[in-house]
C-alpha positions in Angstrom: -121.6 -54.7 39.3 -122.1 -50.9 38.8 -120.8 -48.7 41.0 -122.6 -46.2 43.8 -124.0 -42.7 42.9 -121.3 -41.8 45.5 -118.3 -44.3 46.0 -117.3 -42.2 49.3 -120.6 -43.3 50.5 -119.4 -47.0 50.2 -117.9 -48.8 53.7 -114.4 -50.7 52.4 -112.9 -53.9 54.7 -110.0 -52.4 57.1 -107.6 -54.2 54.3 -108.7 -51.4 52.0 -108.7 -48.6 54.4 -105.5 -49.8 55.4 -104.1 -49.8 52.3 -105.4 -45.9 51.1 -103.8 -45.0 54.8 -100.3 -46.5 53.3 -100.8 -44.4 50.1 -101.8 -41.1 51.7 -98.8 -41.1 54.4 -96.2 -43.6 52.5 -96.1 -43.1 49.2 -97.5 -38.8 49.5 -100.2 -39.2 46.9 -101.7 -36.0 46.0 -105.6 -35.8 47.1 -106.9 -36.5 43.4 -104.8 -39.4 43.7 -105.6 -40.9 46.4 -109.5 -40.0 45.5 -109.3 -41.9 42.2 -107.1 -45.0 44.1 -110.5 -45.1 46.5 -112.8 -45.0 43.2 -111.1 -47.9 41.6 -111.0 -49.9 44.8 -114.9 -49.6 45.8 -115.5 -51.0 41.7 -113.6 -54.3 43.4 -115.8 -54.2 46.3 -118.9 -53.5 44.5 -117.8 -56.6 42.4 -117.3 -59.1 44.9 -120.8 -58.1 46.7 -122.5 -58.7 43.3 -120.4 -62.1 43.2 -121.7 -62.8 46.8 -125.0 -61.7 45.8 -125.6 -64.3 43.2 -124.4 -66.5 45.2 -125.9 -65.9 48.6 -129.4 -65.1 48.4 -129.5 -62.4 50.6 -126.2 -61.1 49.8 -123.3 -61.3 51.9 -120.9 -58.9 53.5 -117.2 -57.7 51.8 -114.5 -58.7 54.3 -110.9 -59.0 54.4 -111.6 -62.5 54.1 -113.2 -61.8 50.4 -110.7 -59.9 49.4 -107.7 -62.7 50.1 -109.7 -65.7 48.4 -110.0 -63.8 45.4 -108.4 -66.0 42.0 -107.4 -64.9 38.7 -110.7 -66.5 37.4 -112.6 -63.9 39.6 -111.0 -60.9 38.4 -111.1 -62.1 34.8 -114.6 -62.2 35.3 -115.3 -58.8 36.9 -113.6 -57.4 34.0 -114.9 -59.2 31.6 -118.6 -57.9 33.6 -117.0 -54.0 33.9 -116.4 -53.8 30.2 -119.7 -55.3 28.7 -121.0 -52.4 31.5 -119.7 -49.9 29.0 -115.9 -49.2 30.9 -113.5 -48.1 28.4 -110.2 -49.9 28.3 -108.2 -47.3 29.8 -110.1 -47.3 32.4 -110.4 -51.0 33.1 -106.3 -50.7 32.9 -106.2 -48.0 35.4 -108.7 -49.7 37.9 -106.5 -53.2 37.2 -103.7 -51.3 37.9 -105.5 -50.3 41.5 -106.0 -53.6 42.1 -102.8 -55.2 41.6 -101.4 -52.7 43.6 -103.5 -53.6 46.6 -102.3 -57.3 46.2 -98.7 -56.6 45.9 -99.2 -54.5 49.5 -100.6 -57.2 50.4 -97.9 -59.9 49.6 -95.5 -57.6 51.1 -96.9 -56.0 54.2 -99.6 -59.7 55.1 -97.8 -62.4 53.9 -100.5 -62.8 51.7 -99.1 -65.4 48.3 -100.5 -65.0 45.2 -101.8 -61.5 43.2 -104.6 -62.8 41.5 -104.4 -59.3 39.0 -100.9 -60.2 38.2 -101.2 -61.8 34.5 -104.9 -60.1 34.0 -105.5 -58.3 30.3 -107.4 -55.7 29.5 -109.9 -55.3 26.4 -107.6 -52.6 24.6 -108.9 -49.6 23.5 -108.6 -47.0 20.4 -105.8 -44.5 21.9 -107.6 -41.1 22.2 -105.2 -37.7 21.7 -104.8 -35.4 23.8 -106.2 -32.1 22.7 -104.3 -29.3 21.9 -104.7 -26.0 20.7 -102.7 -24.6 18.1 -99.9 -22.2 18.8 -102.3 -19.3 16.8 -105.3 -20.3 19.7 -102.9 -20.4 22.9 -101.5 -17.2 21.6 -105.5 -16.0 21.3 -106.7 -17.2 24.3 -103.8 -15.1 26.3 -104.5 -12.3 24.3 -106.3 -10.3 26.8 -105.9 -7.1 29.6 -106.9 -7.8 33.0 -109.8 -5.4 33.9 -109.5 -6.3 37.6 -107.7 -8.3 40.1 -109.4 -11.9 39.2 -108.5 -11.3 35.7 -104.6 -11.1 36.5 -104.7 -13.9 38.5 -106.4 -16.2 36.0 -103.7 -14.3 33.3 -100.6 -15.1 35.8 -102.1 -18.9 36.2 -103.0 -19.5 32.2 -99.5 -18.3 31.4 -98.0 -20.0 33.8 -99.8 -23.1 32.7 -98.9 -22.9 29.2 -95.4 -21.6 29.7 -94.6 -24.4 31.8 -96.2 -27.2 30.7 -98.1 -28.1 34.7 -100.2 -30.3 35.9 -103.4 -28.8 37.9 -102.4 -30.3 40.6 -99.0 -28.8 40.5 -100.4 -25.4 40.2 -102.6 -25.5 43.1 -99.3 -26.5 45.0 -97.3 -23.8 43.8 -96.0 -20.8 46.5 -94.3 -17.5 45.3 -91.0 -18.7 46.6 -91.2 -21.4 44.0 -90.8 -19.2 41.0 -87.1 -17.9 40.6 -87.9 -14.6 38.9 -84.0 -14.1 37.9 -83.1 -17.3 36.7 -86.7 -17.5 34.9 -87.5 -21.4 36.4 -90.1 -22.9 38.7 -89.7 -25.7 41.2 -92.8 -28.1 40.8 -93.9 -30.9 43.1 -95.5 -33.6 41.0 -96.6 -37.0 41.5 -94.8 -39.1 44.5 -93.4 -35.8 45.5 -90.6 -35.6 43.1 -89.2 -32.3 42.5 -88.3 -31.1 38.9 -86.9 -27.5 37.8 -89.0 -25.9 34.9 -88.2 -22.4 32.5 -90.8 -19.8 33.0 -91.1 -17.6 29.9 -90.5 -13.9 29.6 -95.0 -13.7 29.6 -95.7 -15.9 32.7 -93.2 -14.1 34.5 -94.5 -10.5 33.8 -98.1 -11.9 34.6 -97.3 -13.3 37.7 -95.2 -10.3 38.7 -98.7 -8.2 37.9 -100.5 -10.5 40.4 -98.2 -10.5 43.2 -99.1 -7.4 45.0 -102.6 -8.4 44.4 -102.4 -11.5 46.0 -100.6 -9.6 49.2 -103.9 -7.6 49.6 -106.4 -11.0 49.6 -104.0 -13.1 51.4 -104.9 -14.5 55.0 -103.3 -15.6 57.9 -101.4 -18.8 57.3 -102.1 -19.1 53.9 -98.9 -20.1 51.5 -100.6 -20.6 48.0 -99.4 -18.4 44.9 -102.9 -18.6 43.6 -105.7 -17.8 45.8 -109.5 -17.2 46.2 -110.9 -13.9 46.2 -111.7 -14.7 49.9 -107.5 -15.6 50.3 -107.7 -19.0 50.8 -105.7 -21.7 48.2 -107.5 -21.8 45.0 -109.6 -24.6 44.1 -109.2 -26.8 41.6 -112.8 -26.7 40.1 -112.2 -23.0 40.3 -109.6 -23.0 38.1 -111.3 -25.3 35.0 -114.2 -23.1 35.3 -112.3 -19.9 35.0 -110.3 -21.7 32.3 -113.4 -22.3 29.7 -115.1 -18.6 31.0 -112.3 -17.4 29.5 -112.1 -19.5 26.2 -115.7 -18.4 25.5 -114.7 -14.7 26.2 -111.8 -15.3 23.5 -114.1 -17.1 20.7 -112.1 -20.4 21.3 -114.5 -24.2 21.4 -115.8 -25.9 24.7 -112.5 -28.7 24.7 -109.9 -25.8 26.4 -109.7 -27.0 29.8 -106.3 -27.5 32.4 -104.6 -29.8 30.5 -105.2 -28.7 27.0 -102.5 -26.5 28.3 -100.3 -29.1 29.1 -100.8 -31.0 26.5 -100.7 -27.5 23.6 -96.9 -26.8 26.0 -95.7 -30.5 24.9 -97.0 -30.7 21.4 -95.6 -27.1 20.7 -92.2 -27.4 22.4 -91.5 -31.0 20.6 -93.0 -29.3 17.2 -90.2 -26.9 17.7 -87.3 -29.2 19.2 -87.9 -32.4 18.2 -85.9 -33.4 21.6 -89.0 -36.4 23.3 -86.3 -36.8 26.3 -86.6 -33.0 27.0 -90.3 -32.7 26.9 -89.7 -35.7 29.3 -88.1 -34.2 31.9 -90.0 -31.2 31.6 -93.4 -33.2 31.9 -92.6 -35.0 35.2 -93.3 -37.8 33.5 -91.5 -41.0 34.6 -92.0 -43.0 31.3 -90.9 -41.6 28.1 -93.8 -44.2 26.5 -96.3 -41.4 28.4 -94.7 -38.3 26.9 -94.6 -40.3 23.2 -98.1 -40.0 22.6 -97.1 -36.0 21.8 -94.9 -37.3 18.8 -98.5 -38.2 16.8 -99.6 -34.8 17.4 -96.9 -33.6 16.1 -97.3 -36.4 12.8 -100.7 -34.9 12.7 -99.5 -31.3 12.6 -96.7 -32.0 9.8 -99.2 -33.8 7.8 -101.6 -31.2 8.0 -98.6 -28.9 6.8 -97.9 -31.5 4.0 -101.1 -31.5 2.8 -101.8 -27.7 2.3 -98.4 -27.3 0.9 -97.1 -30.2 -1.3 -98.2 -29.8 -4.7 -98.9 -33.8 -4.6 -100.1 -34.2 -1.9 -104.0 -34.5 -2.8 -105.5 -36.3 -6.1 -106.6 -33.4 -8.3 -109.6 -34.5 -10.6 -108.6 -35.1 -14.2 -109.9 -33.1 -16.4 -111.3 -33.4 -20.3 
């Protein structure tokens, strides 16, 4: 049951196409999205054509027709199959949560009855944290003077990453009228298209006032971006991540600093600070405070760090005598 080198290389029953057509157009998912929806949804193809495999000799085709006489049994068994593969279980919940999506498109949009992922478990999994750098590392990593016009770019971006608190996503989305330079804030699309107002700090905005008139002189015809290529087209993402860790490396920081280390150093530093979970919400995007919660063990971790280099009980000292 494992999946193709290449899951864009795998054919999916109209159902399926149908369905990523609905979340492209209907619900606006960003590309990444809508790429990781498709992942998750070939794993449930490449499952049924192992089950039809083993059951047909010389294997059988995945139709429509498969994918409606699927049963709770069936799923419970391809998950059961995905996880002794070696899938973690975040990311059996994430490609159940595909899944059950389909089926409840289904039920709605084809009359179809049951949602055979409805009342499906996951094996759980040992909750991983984030990693974030220190306040003493973000500070180091931005500590830098762009020697040319790449360099200010990736200084305007890293600021405004950190500053901010985006997704990578987000910041690939981003045009100049976006940023509010006298009222300090940004207007970010994130996920589902929703709109949220973020403060820009005194840093970001001073970088990305640097890079500005830079950007006019490589921008092209029609392009929109804030943050482009050197050839003035909209900045990749993989662009970005690589330019990210070049620059760690340049600033003697370790190999984890990617995207959303920044995001996730914004939200452990601002609720270290604040203490105020429903702010860092807001600020986030995110639509669940239990998603933005996961910051408050960071923070645990960085008070008991503090405890234990400071409290004069804090560690058994070895008796003496």
């Amino acid at each position: 049951m494992n999946q193709p080198h290449d899951e864009r290389d795998t054919p999916l029953p109209p159902l399926l196409s149908e369905y990523l057509a609905y979340l492209a157009s209907t619900r606006s998912l960003s590309l990444l999205t809508q790429h990781s929806y498709r992942r998750d949804l070939v794993a449930l193809v490449c499952c049924i054509a192992a089950q039809h495999q083993s059951e047909h000799e010389n294997g059988h085709e995945v139709t429509d027709a498969s994918l409606t006489r699927l049963h709770s049994h069936d799923i419970r068994h391809f998950i059961a199959h995905l996880h002794h593969g070696g899938l973690s279980g975040r990311s059996l919940a994430r490609m159940l949560s595909a899944w059950r999506g389909f089926y409840r498109y289904l039920m709605r949009h084809h009359h179809h009855t049951e949602n055979p992922c409805q009342d499906i478990r996951v094996p759980k999994s040992p909750r991983k944290l984030p990693h974030a750098l220190s306040p003493d590392e973000a500070a180091q990593l931005l500590a830098f003077d762009p020697a040319d016009a790449l360099a200010t770019r990736d200084l305007a971006m890293f600021e405004l990453f950190y500053s901010s608190g985006l997704r990578l996503a987000e910041l690939t989305r981003l045009q100049p009228t976006d940023i509010d330079f006298s009222e300090g804030i940004v207007r970010v699309t994130g996920k589902g298209s929703k709109t949220r107002i973020v403060p820009v700090g005194e840093p970001a905005l001073r970088a990305l006032q640097a890079w500005l008139p830079l950007r006019s002189a490589w921008l092209t015809s029609g392009e929109t971006a804030l943050f482009l290529s050197r050839h003035g087209q909209r900045i990749h993402p993989r662009t970005i991540a690589v330019r990210l860790h070049q620059r760690a490396r340049l600033q003697n920081l370790d190999d984890r600093v990617h995207p959303h280390a920044l995001r996730h150093s914004f939200a452990s530093h601002l609720l270290q600070s604040s203490g105020d979970l429903r702010a860092v919400q807001e600020m986030l995007g995110h639509s669940s405070i239990r998603s933005t919660q996961v910051y408050t063990h960071l923070d645990f971790q960085h008070l008991a760090k503090i405890y234990d280099q400071a409290h004069p009980r804090a560690k058994k000292r070895p008796k003496t005598g």
